[in-house]
C-alpha positions in Angstrom: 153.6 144.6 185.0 149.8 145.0 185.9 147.7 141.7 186.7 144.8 141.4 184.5 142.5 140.3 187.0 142.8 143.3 189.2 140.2 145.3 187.6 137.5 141.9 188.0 138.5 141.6 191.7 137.6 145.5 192.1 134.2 144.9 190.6 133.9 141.6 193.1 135.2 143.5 195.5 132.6 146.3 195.5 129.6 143.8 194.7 130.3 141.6 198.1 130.2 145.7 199.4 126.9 146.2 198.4 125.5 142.5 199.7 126.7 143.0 202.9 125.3 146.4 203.5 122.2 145.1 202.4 122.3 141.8 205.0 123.2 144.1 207.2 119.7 145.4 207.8 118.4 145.6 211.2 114.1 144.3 209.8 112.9 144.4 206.8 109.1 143.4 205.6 107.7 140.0 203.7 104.8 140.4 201.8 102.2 137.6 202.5 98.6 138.0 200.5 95.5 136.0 199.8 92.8 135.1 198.2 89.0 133.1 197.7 87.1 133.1 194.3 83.6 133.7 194.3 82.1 130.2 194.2 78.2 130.4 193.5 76.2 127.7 192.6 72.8 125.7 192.7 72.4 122.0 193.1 68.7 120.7 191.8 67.5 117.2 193.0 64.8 116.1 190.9 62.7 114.2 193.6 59.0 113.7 191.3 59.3 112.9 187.5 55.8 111.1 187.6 52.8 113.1 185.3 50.3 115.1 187.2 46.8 114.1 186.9 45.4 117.6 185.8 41.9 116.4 186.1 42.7 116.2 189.8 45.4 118.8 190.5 47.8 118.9 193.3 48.5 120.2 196.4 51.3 121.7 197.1 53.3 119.4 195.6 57.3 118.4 196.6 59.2 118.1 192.8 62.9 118.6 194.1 65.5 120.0 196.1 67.4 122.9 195.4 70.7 124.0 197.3 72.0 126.9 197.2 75.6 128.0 197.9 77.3 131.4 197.3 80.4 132.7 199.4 80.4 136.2 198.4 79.8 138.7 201.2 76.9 140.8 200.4 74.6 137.6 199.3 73.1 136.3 196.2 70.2 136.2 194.0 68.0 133.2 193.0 66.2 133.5 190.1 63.4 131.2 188.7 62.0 131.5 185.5 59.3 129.6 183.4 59.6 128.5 180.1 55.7 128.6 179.2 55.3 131.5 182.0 54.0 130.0 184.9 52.1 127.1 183.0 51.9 123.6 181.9 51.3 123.9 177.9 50.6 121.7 175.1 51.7 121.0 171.7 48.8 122.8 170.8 49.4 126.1 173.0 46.5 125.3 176.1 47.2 125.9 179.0 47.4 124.3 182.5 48.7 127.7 184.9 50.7 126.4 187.8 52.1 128.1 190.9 55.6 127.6 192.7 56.5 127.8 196.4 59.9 128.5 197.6 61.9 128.6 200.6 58.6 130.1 202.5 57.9 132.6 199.6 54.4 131.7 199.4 53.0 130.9 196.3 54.0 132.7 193.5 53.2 132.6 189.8 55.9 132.3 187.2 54.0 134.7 184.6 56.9 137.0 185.0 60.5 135.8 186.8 60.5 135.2 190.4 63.7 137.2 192.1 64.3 136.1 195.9 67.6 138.5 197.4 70.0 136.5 200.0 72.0 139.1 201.9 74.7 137.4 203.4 76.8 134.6 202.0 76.0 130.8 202.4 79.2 129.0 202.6 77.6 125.9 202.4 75.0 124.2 200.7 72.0 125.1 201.7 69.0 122.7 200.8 65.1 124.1 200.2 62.0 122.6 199.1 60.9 123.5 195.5 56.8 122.7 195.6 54.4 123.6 192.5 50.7 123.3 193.1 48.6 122.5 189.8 44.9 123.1 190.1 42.6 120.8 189.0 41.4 121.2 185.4 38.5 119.2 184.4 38.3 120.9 180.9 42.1 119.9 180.2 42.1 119.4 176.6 43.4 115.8 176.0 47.2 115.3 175.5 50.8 116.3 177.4 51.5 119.7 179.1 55.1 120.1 180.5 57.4 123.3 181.8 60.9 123.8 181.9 61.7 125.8 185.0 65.3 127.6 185.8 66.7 128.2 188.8 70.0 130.3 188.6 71.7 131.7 191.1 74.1 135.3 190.5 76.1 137.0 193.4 75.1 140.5 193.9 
């Protein structure tokens, strides 16, 4: 009479075969892998919120911080952008033109974008003056200019 079993302890038998040859290696290779999204980003400290006397104008005029932080290798691009292009309008459209100096950029008008290229990464924040200077405008029509200005920051 034949034992039922005998064909399962063949299969067993030949499967402990196989996991032995393969413990039986002399190396083998583990895999090990990593990696770091690309973190970019820009940090704005608002530092003067008072109105500017347009009569008088300003100097070159601290109105906030802006840090600056992208980790990806080949650098980054800060953008800044003007609403009202480059100037302090109205409700009634007039004008009060206004430039902008950035991390020693010198001034620059906002009529069209302003594009400044970082080539290398900043792994840390990186902190710059953001400084407007408003001419004085003694034939300012009466009543409240403002701008919204945008700094952005895109890895290249």
């Amino acid at each position: 009479m034949s034992n039922p079993l005998r064909p399962l302890l063949a299969v067993a038998t030949l499967l402990a075969g196989a996991f032995s040859a393969q413990a039986a290696v002399a190396n083998g290779n583990v895999a090990l892998k990593g990696a770091m999204e690309t973190i970019c980003f820009v940090q704005i400290n608002q530092t003067y919120t008072n109105s500017i006397n347009l009569v008088k104008g300003t100097g070159s005029l601290t109105i906030a911080k802006v840090g600056e932080k992208c980790n990806l290798g080949n650098g980054f691009k800060i953008s800044i952008i003007s609403a009202n292009g480059g100037s302090l309008v109205d409700a009634s459209g007039n004008k009060v033109p206004y430039t902008i100096r950035y991390d020693n950029s010198g001034d620059k008008s906002l009529a069209a974008p302003v594009v400044l290229t970082r080539t290398s990464a900043r792994r840390t924040v990186s902190t710059r003056n953001f400084n407007v200077k408003v001419p004085a405008k003694i034939d300012a029509v009466a009543g409240s200019y403002a701008d919204t200005i945008t700094v952005s920051i895109a890895a290249r």
